[in-house]
N, C-alpha and C positions, 0 to 999 in steps of 0.2 A: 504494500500500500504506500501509496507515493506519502511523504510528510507535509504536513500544514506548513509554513515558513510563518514569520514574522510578518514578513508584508501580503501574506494572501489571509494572515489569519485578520487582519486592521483592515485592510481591503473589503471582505465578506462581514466584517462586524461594522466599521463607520459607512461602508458603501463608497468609499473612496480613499486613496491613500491619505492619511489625515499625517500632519509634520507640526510639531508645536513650532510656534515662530514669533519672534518677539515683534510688537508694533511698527519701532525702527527698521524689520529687516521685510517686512511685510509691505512697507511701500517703498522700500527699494526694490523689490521683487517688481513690485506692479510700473517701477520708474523705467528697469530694462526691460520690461515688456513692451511698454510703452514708445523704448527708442530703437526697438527691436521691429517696430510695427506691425508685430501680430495682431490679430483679430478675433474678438468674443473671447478672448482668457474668460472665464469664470472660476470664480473664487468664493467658495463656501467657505461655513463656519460651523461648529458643532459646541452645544451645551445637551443637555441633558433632556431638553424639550426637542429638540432636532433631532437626537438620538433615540428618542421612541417612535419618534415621525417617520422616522426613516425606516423601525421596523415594523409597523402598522400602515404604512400609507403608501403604495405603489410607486405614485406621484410623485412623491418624496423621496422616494429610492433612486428612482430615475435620475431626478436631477441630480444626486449626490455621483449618481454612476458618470454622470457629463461633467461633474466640476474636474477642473484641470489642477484648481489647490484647494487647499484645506484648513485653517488653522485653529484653534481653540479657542471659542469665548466663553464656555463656563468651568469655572476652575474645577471641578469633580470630574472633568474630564480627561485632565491632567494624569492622576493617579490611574486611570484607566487606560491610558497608552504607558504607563508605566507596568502595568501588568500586564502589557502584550509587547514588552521589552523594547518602547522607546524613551531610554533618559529623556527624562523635562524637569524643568526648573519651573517656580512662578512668575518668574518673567517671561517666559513662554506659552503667557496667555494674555489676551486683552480684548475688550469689547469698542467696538462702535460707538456706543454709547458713551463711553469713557473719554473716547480719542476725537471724535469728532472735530474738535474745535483745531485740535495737530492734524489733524489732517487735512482740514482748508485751510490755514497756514500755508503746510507745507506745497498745498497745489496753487497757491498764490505764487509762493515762490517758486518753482519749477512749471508754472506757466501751464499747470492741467488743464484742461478742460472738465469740468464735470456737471453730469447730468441727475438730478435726485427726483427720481417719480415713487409718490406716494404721499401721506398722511392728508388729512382732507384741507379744504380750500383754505380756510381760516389757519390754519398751522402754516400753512405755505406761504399764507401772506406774513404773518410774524414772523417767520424764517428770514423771510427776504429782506425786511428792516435790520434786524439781527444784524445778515451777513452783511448786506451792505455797508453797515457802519464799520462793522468790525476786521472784514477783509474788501476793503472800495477795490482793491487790482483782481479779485480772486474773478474769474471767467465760469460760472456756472449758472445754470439752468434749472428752475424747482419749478416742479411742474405735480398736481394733488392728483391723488388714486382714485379719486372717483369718477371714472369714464368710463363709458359704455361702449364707446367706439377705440378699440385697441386700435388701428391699422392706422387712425390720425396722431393718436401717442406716434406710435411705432415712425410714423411720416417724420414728426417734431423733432425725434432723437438722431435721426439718421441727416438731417439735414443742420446737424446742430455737429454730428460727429465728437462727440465727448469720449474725453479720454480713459474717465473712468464714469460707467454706468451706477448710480447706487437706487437699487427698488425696494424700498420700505413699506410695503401693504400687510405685515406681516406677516407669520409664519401657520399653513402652509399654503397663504394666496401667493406671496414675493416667487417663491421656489415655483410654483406651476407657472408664476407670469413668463419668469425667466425661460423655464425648461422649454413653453411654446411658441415663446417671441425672440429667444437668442436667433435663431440661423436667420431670422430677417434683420437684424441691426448692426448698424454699421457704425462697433465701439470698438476702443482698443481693451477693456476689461469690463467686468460686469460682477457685480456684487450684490446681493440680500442684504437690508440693512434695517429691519425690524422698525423697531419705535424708534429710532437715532433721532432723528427729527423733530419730533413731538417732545422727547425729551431736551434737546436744545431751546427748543422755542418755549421751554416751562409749560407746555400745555400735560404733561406728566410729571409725576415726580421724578428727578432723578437722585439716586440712590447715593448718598458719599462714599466718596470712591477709595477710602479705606475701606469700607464693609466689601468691597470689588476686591481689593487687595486679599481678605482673607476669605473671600466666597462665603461671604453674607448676604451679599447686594438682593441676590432673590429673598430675601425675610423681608427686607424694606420696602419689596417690590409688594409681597402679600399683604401685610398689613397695609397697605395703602390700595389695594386694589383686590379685596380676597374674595368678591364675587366670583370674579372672572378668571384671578389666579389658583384657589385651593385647589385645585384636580391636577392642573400642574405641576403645582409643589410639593407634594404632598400625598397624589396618587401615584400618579407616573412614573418616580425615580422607582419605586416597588416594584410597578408593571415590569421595567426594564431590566431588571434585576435577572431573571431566572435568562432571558436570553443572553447576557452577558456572563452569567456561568457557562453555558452553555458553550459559547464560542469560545471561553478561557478554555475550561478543559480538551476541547475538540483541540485546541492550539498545543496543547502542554502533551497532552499523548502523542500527536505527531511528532512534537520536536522530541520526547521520549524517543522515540522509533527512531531518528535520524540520527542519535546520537550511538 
């Protein structure tokens, strides 16, 4: 019987090759892509809610199977590539949420283009005061998730050519928007990016980013929203639990056998 490896056991378990990667190194990733002139990079992320999506939700699997990278936004998932034998550190995790404001910055200064579709109309307009005061050189496009007609998005982006795509309708609209409108747009990278937005413009709470540091940030998140998040928090890391035994051990007796 042939043996599970390392990367086919992370592969079959995140649905895609998943690399802890620190923020810094994550958009220098996305900078030579960018001077590289590839097309449609896609760049996923995985916490603990994306990790049951992915083994409940087709849809979801899919597009993890099409992302080209991978990196970690919820720290519990850290430990979990560490028991499928890849060293990380907690600098090799970080959220959108967190970084957003570094990362338009940083594409003011390297001259990105960027395009942000999602969160609704009123969030998109207090975004754009936001950015504008706070980055006037930065070159992007906010454009709200509530459209019926995909193919005039799709028109707006593609004539906009933004260097990096980010779709915040969250999780799992962003992932099917991407998986069925990537091959028609014409971006150098393409990203999901949850509630980023809404949390920028204060229309959510955002969580201090110590409690992100030690992977609390979801307790902050519940208590401030536990309609909507206790199934989340609360059921689902359980759910996932028996299929990540599962692929541990299926992983640990192969590499048994290869040894």
């Amino acid at each position: 019987m042939v043996a599970v490896t390392a990367v086919d056991a992370r592969r079959h378990y995140f649905g895609t090759q998943m690399r802890p990667l620190a923020f810094a190194d994550w958009l220098a990733e996305i900078g030579a892509s960018i001077a590289s002139g590839q097309q449609r990079r896609l760049l996923g992320h995985h916490n603990l809610h994306s990790l049951y999506l992915r083994h409940r939700d087709a849809g979801v699997a899919e597009f993890y199977r099409r992302c080209d990278e991978c990196y970690v936004d919820g720290m519990p998932v850290l430990p979990i590539l560490a028991a499928f034998g890849v060293p990380t550190t907690p600098a090799q995790r970080f959220s959108l949420m967190d970084c957003f404001s570094d990362l338009l910055a940083h594409a003011e200064a390297a001259q990105w283009r960027l395009y942000y579709l999602g969160s609704r109309p009123e969030v998109v307009s207090r975004a754009e005061t936001l950015i504008s005061q706070q980055f006037p050189a930065l070159r992007i496009t906010l454009c709200h998730g509530y459209h019926d007609d995909s193919e005039q998005v799709i028109a707006d982006i593609n004539a906009r050519r933004p260097d990096l795509l980010l779709v915040g309708m969250g999780m799992p609209r962003q992932e099917y928007w991407l998986r069925d409108h990537l091959p028609a747009l014409q971006v150098k990278c393409a990203t999901p990016s949850g509630a980023t937005l809404d949390y920028f413009a204060g229309a959510q709470a955002k969580p201090p980013a110590f409690l992100g540091r030690i992977g609390l940030a979801w307790l902050y998140r519940l208590l401030h929203d536990p309609k909507r998040l206790w199934k989340r928090y609360l059921l689902e890391p359980w759910a996932l639990l028996p299929v990540t035994l599962r692929q541990w051990i299926r992983w640990q007796r192969g590499a048994r056998r290869d040894t």
